[in-house]
Steps between C-alpha positions, in 0.01 A plus 500: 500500500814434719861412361813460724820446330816440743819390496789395785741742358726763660219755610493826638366726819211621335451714809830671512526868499787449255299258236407698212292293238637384160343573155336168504342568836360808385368383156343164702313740716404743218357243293305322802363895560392526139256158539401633845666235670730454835848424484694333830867481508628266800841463538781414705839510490700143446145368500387605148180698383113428435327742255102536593238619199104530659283587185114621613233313321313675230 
């Protein structure tokens, strides 16, 4: 299963030394590690942000 939620918000540099992620950052990728799935965070400044979850098949 694939789902891709995104928006054309403000964004941020994900790849920044200085980001540090959020509580709901952390919880999205906790919960996608408890169903043994792969969470993708794209984002760019002024450009907005795409969130990535790859489940495995059973």
């Amino acid at each position: 299963m694939y789902s891709c939620k995104s928006d054309n918000g403000k964004g941020f540099a994900v790849q920044s030394r200085h980001f540090t992620p959020g509580i709901g950052l952390s919880s999205m990728r906790q919960r996608a590690a408890m169903i043994e799935a792969s969470l993708v965070i794209e984002s760019e400044e002024n450009k907005g942000t795409a969130v990535h979850l790859i489940c495995k098949p059973d």
